[in-house]
N, C-alpha and C positions, 0 to 999 in steps of 0.2 A: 860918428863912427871913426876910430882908429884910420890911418893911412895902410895897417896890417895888423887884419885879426888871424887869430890863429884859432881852427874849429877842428880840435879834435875828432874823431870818427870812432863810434863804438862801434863799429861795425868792426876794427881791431881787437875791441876791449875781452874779457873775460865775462859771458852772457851773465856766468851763475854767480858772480859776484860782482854783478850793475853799481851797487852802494859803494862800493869802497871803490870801484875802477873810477865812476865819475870824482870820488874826491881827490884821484891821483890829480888829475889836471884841472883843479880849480885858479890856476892860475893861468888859463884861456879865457879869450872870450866868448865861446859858447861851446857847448858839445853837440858834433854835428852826429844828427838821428837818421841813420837809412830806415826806411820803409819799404820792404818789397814785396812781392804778393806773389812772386812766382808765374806772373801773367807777362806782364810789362818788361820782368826780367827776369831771368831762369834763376831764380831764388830767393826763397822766405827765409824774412827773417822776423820780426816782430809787428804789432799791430796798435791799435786805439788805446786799447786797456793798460797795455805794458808803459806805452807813452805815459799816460795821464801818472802814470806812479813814477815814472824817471822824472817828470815835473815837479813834484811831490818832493823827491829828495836830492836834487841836482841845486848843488852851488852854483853853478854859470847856467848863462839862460839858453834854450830850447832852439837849435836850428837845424827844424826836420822837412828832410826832402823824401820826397814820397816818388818814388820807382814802382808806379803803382798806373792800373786802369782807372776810369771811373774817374779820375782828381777830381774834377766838377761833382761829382758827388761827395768825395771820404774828405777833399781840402780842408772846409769850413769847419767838420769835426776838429782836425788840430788844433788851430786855431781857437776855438773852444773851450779846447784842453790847456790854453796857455801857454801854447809856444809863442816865444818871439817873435821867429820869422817861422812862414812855412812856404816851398818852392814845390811847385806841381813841373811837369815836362810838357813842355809844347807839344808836343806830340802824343799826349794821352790826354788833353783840355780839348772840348769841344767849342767853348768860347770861354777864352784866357782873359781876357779885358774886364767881362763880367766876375768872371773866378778871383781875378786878381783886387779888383772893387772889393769883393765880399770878404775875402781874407781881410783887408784892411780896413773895414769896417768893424769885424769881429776882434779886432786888436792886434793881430800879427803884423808881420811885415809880408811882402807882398814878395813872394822869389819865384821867380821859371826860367826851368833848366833847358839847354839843349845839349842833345845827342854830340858827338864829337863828328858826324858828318853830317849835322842839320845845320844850313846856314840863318847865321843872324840875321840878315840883311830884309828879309819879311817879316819880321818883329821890330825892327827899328822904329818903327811909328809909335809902339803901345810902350816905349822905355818909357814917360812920363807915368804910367801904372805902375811901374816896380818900384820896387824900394833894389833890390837884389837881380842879378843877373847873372846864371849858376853856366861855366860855359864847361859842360863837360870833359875833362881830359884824360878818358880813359870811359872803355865803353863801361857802360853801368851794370851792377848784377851784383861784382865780387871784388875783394880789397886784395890789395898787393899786384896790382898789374903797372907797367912800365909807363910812366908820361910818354903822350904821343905829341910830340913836337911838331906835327900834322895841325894842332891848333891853337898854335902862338899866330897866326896871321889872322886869326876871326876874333881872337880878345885884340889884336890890335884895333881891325875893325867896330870892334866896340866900344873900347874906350875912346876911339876919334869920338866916334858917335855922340856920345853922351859929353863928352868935353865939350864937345860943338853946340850941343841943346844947354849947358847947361843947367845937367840934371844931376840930382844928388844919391845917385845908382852906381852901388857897388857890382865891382865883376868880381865873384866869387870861380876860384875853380875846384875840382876837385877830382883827384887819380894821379897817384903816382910821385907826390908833393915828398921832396926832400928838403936838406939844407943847398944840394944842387940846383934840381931843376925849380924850387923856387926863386932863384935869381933871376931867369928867364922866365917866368910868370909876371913876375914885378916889374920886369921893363915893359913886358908888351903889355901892362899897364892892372893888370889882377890885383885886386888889396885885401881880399878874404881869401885865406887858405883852408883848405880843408886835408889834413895830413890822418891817418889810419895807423897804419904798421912803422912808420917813422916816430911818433910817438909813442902808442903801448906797446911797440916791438925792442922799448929798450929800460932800460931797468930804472933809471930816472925820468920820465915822462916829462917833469918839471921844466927839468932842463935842456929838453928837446923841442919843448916849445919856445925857451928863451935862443934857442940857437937858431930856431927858423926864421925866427922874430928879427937876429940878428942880420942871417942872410939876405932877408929881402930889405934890408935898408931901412 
């Protein structure tokens, strides 16, 4: 993995034309997939079915995070479906250790998110199960909300972490990702970005991605 990917977010994109939005940014490296259900967070947006067809015709590969009940149930389907990586929330996995096994068995990469006020520090044990470690910065539900600089001090805590195990687990963040606030992502040590309205909110996408890409060093 890159030192900084950059995972675009349809969750910006233009719903009714999936095909052509994913080819704007095929020069990412993945296009990142919300999943909501309207349970877990106050708002739906797509499901199984839609996925399996953005898989289908997506130039960059599959990194869907599920804002969703049940993960221990719906996870295993992504992955199924051929995404790359797929990231459940600690806080909606009844047991993540298992959940996280299965996903990587089934071929994905192994990602769980937390909440912007759920601390790392009771998951630190199970980072040799992730491949991914999604640290919320921005509550989850809706795109375009502000970076909460409230948790640049818990990705610091995570990257000691994992520097310290010597483990090969990305901190992805996602909410609020500019050419800005990802400078200060990347020092407190983040290397997956997940950017939305910074990329499809500008008329070249391409080169919104080469300029995040340059931000964070």
């Amino acid at each position: 993995m890159r030192t900084c990917c950059i995972h675009p977010s349809i969750l910006s994109a233009d719903f009714v034309n999936l095909q052509s939005e994913l080819q704007r940014i095929k020069t990412a490296d993945a296009v990142h997939v919300d999943v909501m259900d309207n349970s877990f967070v106050p708002n739906l947006t797509l499901g199984l079915p839609v996925v399996r067809r953005i898989q289908m015709v997506s130039p960059v590969p599959l990194d869907v995070h599920l804002m969703i009940d049940d993960a221990d149930r719906w996870a295993p389907e992504y992955a199924a479906a051929g995404a790359a990586s797929v990231t459940f929330h600690a806080e909606a996995a009844r047991a993540p250790i298992r959940l996280a096994r299965e996903l990587r068995s089934g071929g994905a990469g192994a990602g769980m998110a937390l909440r912007p006020a759920t601390a790392v520090e009771p998951y630190l044990d199970m980072l040799g199960e992730l491949d991914m470690l999604l640290i919320m910065t921005v509550e989850p539900g809706f795109g375009g909300q502000s970076f909460l600089d409230v948790t640049l001090p818990k990705i610091r805590r995570a990257a000691e972490a994992i520097r310290g195990a010597g483990l090969p687990v990305a901190i992805q963040v996602d909410g609020g990702i500019t050419e800005e606030t990802i400078v200060r992502a990347a020092e407190a040590g983040a290397t997956v970005f997940v950017a939305g309205s910074s990329v499809y909110g500008v008329e070249d996408p391409e080169a919104a991605i080469a300029g995040l890409r340059r931000a964070a060093g």
